[in-house]
N, C-alpha and C positions, 0 to 999 in steps of 0.2 A: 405570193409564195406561201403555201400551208407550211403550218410548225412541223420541224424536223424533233417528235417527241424523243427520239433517243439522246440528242441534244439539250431537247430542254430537261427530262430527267436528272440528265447528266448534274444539273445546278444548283440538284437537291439531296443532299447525303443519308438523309434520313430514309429519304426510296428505298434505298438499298438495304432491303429488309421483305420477308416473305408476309407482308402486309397490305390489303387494297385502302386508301385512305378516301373515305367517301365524308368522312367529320367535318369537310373543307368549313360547311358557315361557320360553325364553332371556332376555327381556330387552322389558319393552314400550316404546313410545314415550312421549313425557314430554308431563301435561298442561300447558296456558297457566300456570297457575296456581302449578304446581309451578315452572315455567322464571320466572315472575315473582318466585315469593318468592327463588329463587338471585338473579337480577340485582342484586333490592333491596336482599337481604343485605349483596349484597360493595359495592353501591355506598354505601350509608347505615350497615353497621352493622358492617362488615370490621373485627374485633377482640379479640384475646385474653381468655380467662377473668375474671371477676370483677377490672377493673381499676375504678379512681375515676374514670375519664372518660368523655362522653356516649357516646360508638360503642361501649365493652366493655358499661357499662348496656343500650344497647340489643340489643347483641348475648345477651346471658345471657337480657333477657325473650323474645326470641323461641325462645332453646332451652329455655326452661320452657314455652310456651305450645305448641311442640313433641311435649313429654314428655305434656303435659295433650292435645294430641291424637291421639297414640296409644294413652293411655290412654282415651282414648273408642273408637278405632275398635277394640281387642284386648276392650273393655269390664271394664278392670282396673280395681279397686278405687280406684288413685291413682299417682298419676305417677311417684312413685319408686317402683314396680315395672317401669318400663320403660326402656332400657339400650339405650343409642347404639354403635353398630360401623360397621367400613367395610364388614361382608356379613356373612351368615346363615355362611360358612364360620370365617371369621376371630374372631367372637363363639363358635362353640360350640367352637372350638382352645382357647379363653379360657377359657371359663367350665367345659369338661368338664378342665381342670386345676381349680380350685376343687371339684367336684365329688366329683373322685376323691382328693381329697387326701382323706377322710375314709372311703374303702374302705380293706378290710385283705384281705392274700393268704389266698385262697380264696374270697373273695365271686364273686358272678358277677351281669353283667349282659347284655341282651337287646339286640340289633339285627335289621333284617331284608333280607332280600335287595328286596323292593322300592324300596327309599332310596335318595335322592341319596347319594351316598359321602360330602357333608359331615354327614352324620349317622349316620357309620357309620363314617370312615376315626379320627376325631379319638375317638372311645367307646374303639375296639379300641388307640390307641396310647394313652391313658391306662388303659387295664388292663393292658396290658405294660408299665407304667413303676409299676401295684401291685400284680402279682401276682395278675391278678386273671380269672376264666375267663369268654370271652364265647359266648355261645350263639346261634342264628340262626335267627329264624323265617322260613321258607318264600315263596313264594309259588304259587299257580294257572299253570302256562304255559300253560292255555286261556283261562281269560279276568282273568287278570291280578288276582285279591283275595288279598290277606290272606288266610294259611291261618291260621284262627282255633283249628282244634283245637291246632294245633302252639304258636301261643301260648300258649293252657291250658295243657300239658305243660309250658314253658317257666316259667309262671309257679307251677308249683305246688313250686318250689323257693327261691322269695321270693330274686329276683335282686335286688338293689339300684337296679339303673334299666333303663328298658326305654326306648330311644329308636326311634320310630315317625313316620312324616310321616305328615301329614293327607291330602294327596293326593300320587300319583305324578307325578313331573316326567316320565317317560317314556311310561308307559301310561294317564294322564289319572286310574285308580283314584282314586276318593274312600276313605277308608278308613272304618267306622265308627269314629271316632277316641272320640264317648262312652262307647260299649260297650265299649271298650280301656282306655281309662283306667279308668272302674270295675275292670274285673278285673285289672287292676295294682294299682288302690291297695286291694282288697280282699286280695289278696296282700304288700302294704306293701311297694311297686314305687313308686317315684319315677318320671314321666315325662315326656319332654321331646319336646316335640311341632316338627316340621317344617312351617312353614305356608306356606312360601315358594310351592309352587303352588296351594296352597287361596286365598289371601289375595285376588287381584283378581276369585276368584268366586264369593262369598259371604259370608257375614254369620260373624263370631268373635266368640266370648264366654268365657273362659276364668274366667272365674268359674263359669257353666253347664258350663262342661265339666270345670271341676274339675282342669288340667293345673297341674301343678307350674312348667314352662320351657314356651315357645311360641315360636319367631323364626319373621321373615319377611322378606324383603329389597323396599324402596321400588320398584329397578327393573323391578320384576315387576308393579308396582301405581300403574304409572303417573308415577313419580318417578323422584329420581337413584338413582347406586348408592351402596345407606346400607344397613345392617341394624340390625333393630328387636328387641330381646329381653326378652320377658314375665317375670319372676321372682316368685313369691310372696314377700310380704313377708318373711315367717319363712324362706322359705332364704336368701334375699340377703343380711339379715341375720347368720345367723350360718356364713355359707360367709366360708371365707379367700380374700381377693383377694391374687391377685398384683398389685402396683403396686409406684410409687414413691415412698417418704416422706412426702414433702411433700402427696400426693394425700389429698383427702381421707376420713374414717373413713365419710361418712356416704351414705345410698342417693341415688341412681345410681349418681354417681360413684365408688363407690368402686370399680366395675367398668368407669368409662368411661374406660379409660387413655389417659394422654397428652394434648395437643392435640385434641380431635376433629375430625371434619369439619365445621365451622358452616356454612357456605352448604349442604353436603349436608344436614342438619339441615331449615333452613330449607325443602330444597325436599320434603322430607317433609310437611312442615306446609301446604305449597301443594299435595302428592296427598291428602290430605284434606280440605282446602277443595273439591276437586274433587268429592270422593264429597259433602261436604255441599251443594254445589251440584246434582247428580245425584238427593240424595233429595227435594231442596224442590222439586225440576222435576218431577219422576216419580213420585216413591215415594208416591204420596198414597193409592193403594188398601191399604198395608201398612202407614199410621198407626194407624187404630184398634184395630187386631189387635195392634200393638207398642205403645201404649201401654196396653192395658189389661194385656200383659206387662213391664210395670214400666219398658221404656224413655221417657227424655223426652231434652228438649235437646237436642245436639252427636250423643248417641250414638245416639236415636231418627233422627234423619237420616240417620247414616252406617248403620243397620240398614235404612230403610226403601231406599237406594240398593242394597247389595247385595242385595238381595231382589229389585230392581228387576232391575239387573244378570244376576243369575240367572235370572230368567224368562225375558230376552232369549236367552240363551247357551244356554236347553236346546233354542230353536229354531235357534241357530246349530250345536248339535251334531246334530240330527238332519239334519238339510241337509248335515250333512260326510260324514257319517257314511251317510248316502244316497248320497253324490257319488263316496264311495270303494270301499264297496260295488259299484258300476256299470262301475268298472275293469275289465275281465279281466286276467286274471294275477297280481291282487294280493294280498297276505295282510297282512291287519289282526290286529296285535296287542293283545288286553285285553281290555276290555269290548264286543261287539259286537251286543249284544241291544238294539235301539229301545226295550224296553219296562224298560229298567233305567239311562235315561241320569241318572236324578239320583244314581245312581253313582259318577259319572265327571267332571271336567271335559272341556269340547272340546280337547281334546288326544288326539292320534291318532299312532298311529306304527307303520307298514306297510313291505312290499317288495313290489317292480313283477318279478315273475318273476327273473332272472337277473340282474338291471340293478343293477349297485353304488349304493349308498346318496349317496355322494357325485356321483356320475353322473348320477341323478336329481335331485338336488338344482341341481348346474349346471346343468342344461335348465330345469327354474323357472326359474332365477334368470335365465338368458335370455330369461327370459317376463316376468319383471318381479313375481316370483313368491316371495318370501324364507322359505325352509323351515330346519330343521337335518336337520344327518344326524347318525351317528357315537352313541355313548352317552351326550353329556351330562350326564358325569360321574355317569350311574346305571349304571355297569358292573358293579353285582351285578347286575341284570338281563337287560344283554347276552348275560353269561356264563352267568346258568341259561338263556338261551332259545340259548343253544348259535349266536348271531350277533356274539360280539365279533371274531371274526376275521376275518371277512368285510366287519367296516365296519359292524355296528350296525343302523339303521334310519332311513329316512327320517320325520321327526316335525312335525307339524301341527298348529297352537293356534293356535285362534281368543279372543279378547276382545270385548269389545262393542262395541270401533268397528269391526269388520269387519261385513260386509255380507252379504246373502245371492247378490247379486251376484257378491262378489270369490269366492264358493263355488259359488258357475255358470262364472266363470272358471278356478277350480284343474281343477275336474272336465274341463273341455276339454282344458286342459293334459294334465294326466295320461293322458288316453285317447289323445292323439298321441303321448306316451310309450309308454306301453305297445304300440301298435300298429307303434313304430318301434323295439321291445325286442327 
């Protein structure tokens, strides 16, 4: 069954507005769902940690029932494998101090030039605080992959962690993230995976894939700003947290420092409900296929949605990916081959001949048109494609409440662009 878009629209109130949202990597809009479970929160259940009365009670089951739902959608083992933060940035500053507290000077570990900087800036200043040598694998500046041999080289010196993202916030790359992990942990490579842009477009399973760390941040997936962090039992365990005394010894928490966010919490557990509502509407051709691979309940839903999801999205990228093509003057960077889009997420990121990236961006946005420019905090990328100084790249992501429409309407635009370049 294809997504009935006027339905799923329907789930997002913000739509409702003479606006195309193409900003999706940056930051998506927030389902109903998501925005109800915040409201309820703070109005029924607004309350501190583990207290004796009704509102802290109610408050604590619904960030267990939380925990229990990211452990379905990551399809972790159990819920205390999964670790509440205010972002994917601010949890791996965290946790890559625990990490590296147990490297000794000389070890070496692996990042790559493809990566957001939050999985790259926080590796290289916990090796400078042990001594410790970091290496960098590459990337393609033609069409945007993972240089896979240079990993090999990399990993045939048995680095102690390799951190890698699942897909490119920049150039859409999908990475083969299983294939990596095997030849890390075949090398006894610990890795910690980036899933912040893979997350709203497609199915994770990290048991299957065998990843040591996994985070991904809610506002990318439909929710507030929260980040969500996968830990295998056995290192969460016996990795040192930095806390405060009184916090306690035992998993999650013993990495969820301080206060949390609770209504943000809550509204994680409301973009889940969403994917579980998306798979019971939609995903009905990708049940019997996933359950006869072991999934059921909660997590079969939320697989059989991104599945759903994905199929949508490989025709919203080819339509983009058509539309930009069609430009004259423009130069699309990464993956640009139609016959290799399960590659890639629909994120796109080009320049309009001579026409600054922010300059372009303003003309959208006068169109009613919400793009990013600039690096997006993937500036090892910028920098190997030799455009951080010029202002970076104008960048396009679509999700699956956009339209094939609102990608008949970019493509005008830009062609009055360019022809006014």
């Amino acid at each position: 069954m294809t997504l009935d878009l006027s339905a799923i629209r329907s789930q997002f109130p913000s739509l409702n507005r003479p606006a195309i949202f193409f900003d999706n990597p940056g930051g998506t809009q927030i389902a109903k769902q998501s925005l109800d479970r915040i409201n309820k929160y703070l109005l029924e259940s607004n309350a501190n940690h583990e207290g004796a009365f009704a509102t802290s009670v109610a408050s604590d089951a619904i960030l267990d029932e939380a925990h229990r739902a990211m452990a379905d959608f990551y399809n972790a083992s159990s819920p205390e494998e999964i670790v509440f933060g205010n972002n994917m940035t601010t949890l791996t500053l965290h946790i890559s101090r625990s990490i590296a507290h147990e490297w000794k000077q000389g070890d070496e570990i692996v990042v790559t030039r493809l990566d957001h900087d939050a999985n790259v800036t926080p590796w290289i200043l916990a090796a400078q605080d042990r001594g410790v040598k970091v290496s960098w694998v590459d990337f393609d500046v033609e069409d945007g992959t993972l240089k896979l041999d240079n990993l090999q080289k990399a990993l045939e010196r048995k680095p102690r962690l390799l951190a890698v993202g699942y897909a490119s916030n920049s150039l859409g790359t999908i990475n083969p993230i299983s294939r990596i992990i095997k030849l890390a942990h075949d090398a006894g490579t610990m890795v910690y995976v980036d899933a912040v842009q893979y997350a709203p477009h497609g199915p994770i399973d990290v048991q299957r894939l065998d990843c040591d760390f996994l985070v991904s941040s809610s506002y990318k997936f439909f929710g507030p700003h929260c980040g969500i962090l996968y830990g295998k039992r056995e290192h969460l365990e016996k990795l040192f947290a930095y806390k405060v005394r009184p916090a306690t010894h035992e998993l999650p928490g013993k990495f969820e420092t301080g206060t949390q966010n609770h209504e943000g919490i809550a509204g994680v557990l409301g973009a889940i409900e969403y994917f579980e509502w998306v798979g019971k509407k939609f995903g009905s051709e990708h049940l019997e296929a996933l359950s006869e691979d072991g999934y059921s309940g909660r997590p079969l839903d939320l697989k059989t949605a991104m599945l759903s999801i994905r199929a949508y999205e490989y025709e919203l990228s080819r339509a983009l990916l058509s539309a930009l093509q069609a430009v004259p003057g423009i130069t699309i960077f990464g993956l640009t081959d139609s016959r290799r889009l399960e590659e890639r997420v629909a994120t796109y990121s080009f320049r309009i001949k001579n026409l600054s990236p922010r300059k372009a961006a303003e003309q959208l946005a006068k169109q009613g048109i919400y793009v990013w420019d600039g690096n997006y905090y993937a500036i090892n990328v910028t920098e190997r494609l030799g455009l951080e100084d010029s202002g970076g790249m104008v960048r396009v992501g679509a999700a699956h409440y956009n339209t094939l429409e609102e990608v008949g309407r970019l493509k005008e635009a830009l062609m009055k662009i360019s022809s006014a370049a």
